[in-house]
N, C-alpha and C positions, 0 to 999 in steps of 0.2 A: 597527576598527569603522567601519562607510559612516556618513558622517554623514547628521543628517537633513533636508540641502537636495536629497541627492544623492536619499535615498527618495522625497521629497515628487514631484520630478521624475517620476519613476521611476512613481508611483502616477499623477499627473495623466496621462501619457504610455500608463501599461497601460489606466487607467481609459475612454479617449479609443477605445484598441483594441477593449476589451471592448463598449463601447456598439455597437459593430456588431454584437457578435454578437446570435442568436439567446437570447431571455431569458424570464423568468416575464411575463405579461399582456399574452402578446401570441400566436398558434398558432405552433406548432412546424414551419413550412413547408421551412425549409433547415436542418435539425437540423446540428450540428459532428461531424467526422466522428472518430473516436478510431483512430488505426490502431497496427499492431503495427509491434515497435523496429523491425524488420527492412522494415518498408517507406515508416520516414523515409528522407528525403533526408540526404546526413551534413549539412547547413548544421541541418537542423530537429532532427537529434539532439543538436548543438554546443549550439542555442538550450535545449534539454532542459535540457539539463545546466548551462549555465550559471545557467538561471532556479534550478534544483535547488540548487545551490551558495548563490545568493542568500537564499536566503532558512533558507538553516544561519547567514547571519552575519547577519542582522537581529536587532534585539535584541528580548527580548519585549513582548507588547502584554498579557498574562494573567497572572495568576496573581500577583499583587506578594508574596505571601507567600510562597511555595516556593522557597527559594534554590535548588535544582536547576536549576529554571527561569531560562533563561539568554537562550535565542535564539527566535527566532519560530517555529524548528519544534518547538522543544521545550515550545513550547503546544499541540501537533497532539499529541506524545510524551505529557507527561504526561496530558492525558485517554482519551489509549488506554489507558494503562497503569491510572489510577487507575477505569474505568470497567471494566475488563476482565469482571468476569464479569455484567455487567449487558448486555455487548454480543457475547458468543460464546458459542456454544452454547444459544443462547434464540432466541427467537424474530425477533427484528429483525437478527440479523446481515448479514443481507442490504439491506436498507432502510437503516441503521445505518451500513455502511460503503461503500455507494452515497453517500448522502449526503458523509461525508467527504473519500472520494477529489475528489469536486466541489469541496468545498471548496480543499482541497487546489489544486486547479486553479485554483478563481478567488484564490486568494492568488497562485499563481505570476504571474496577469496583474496583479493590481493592486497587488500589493507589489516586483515583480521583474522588469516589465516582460514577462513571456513571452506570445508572440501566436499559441499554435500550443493544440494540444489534448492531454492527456494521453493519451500512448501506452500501449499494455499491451503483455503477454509472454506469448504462446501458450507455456507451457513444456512443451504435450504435443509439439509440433514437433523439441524437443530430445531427448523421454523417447522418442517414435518410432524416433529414429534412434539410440537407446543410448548420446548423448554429450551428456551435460548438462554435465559438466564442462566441457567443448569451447565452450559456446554463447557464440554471438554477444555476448551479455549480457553477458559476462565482460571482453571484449575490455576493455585496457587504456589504448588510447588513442582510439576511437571510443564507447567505451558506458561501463560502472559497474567496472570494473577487478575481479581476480582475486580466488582463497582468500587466506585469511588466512597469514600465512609468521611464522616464529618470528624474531622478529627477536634473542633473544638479552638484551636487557634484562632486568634483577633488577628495575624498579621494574614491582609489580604493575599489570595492567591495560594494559601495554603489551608485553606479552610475545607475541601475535601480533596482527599487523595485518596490512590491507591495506594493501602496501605501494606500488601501481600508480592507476590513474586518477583522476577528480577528486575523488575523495571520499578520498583515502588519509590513511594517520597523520598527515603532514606537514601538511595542511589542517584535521586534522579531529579538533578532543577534543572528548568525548562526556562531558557531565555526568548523566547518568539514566540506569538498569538498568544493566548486567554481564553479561559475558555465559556467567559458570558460573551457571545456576538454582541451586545449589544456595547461593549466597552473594547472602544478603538485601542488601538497601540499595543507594543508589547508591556508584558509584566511579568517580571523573576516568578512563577509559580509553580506549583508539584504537578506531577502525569499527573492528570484530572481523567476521570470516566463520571459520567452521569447516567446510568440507564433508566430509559423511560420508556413508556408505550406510548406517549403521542395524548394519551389522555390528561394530563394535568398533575396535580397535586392532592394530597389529598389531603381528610379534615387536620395531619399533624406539620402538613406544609411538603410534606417529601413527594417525590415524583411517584406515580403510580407505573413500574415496573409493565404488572399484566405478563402476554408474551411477549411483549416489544413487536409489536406489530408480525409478529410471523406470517403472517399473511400476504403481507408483500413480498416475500422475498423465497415462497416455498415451490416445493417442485411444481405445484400447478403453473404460477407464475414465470417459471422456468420456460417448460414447455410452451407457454405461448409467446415469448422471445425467439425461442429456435423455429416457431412456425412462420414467422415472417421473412420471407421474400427477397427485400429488399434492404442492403445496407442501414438506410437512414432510418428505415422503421424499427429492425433489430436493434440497431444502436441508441438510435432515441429512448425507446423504454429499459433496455436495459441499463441505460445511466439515470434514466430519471426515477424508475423502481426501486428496486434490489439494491444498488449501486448507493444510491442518495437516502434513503431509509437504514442500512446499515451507519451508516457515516451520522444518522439523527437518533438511531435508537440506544448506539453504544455512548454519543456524544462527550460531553468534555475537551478534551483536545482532539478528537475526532471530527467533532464539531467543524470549527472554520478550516480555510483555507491553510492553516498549519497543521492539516490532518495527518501528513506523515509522521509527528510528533508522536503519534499511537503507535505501537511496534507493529498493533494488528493489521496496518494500513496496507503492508505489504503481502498480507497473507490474503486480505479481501481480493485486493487489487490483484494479484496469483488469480482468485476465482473467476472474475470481470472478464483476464483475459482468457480462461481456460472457455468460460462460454461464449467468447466472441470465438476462439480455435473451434469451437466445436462447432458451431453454428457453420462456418467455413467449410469445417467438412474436409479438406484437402483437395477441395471442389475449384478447376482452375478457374472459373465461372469468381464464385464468390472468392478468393482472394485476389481478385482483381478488383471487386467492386466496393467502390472508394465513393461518397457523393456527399453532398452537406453543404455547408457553408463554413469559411474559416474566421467568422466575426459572429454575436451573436446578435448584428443587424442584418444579417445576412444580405450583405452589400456587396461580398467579394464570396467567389462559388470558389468551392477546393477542387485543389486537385491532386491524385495519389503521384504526383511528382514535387510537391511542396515540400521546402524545407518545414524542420519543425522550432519552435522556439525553445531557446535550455539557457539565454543568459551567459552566464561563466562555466556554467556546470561542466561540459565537456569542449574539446577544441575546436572541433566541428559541427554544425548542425546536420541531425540524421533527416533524412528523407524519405518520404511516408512509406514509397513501395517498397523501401529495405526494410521494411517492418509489418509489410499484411501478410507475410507468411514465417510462423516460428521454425521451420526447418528451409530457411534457405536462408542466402546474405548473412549478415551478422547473428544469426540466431541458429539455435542446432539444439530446441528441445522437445518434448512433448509432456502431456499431462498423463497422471495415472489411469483418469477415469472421464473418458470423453465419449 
């Protein structure tokens, strides 16, 4: 456990950082720039990663009732998971999980010291070249480390882990979700990855890999997100494509709704939003245009003045149209590559 002179430090010191940066009530002039893994320096990928790790052992600040709830990120876990259908597949997904990745961010700086900005993961770069498996990402001792490997263990929930970079079995038990959907409740088990291509098993029982579907998520697929028109059309394929196929081809804890559990959740979720920003354009046209439904009986129609739901997470609920555009209101950044 870090005790808490060492976080108080830790907070005064990010807190110190973060007042430089660019913030809410004041213009968005030198927005922070969000760049892809691949084009940190390794010193700024090391600082990623270790802010990353920081703040899995922080103890919680939410939720005093959910014994689940253990650590500081399993306050970010459990209102993903307990909010889930109130925030996918409806209408604020986009808005919704713009929002938290932010947040996300400013906890890294002011709980864990991190002084850099949350990178994302163009993972059509990977699905282009037919080697996801292969990516960058994976890497074991620069980036988020490999698939998950049978490690041979009878006690459930630790039967495949990752067993490679910083986030592996050996650092890291998982109090929230499981990662078979098909077995409710929580269960004590290790960061779980499973990759698979959608096709099956094969004659030795293991998942058949393949490219992990790169097909759904490559720059063609891209391109035809950005060609649509319309908020609800953009958004709609872009959560139900790219968005939902990465979240089933890396799986594991990626899998259910405790998908922030994956560290990669927040690098994907970076690319989600970088092509809903792109799509926008800086177009006052498109970041005004909000439509959808905010149930997924679509019985109640949204609207870009809708609070949003976060639970305990923060003291306020945010509100959609302080969030359709990354350099205004609370927001002041841009992507490297839009």
């Amino acid at each position: 456990m870090v005790s808490r002179s060492i976080i108080t430090s830790l907070s005064l010191a990010a807190a110190a950082a973060a007042s430089a940066l660019p913030r809410a009530g004041s213009a968005c002039t030198s927005p922070a720039v969000r760049k892809e893994w691949r084009e940190l320096t390794s010193n700024e990928k090391a600082e990623y990663l270790r802010a990353a790790v920081c703040l899995r052992k922080l103890p919680k600040e939410k939720y005093a009732d959910i014994d689940a709830v253990t650590t500081r990120m399993d306050d970010l876990v459990y209102t993903h998971f307990t909010l889930n259908t109130e925030i996918h597949f409806v209408a604020n997904f986009l808005p919704w999980h713009r929002w938290y990745v932010q947040l996300h961010e400013d906890l890294l700086r002011t709980e864990c010291g991190f002084t850099g900005t949350q990178p994302y993961w163009d993972w059509s770069i990977d699905a282009d070249a037919k080697d996801m498996p292969n990516s960058p990402l994976f890497d074991p001792v620069t980036a988020f480390g490999g698939n998950g490997k049978n490690t041979g263990s009878d006690e459930p929930g630790f039967q495949r882990c990752v067993v490679d970079g910083p986030f592996a079995n050996t650092n890291l038990t998982l109090g929230m979700g499981w990662p078979n959907l098909n077995d409710p409740g929580n269960r004590l088990h290790c960061f779980t990855r499973a990759f698979n291509g959608g096709e099956g098993n094969d004659e030795n029982g293991d998942l058949i890999i393949g490219d992990m579907q790169a097909g759904a998520y490559n720059s063609k697929v891209m391109d035809t997100i950005y060609a649509f028109e319309k908020f609800s059309e953009m958004a709609n394929m872009l959560e139900g494509l790219p968005h939902a196929q990465i979240h089933s081809v890396i799986f594991g804890d990626m899998g259910p709704a405790t998908s922030p559990n994956e560290p990669l959740f927040f690098l994907h979720h970076g690319n989600i939003d970088r092509a809903w920003a792109k799509w926008q354009g800086r177009n006052a046209t498109r970041l005004a245009d909000y439509t959808g439904f905010q149930d997924r009986n679509k019985a109640i129609h949204a609207s870009i003045n809708d609070p949003m739901p976060i639970l305990e997470l923060a003291d306020t609920e945010p509100i959609v149209k302080d969030y359709m555009d990354i350099q205004a209101g609370p927001l002041c950044y841009t992507y490297s590559s839009m």
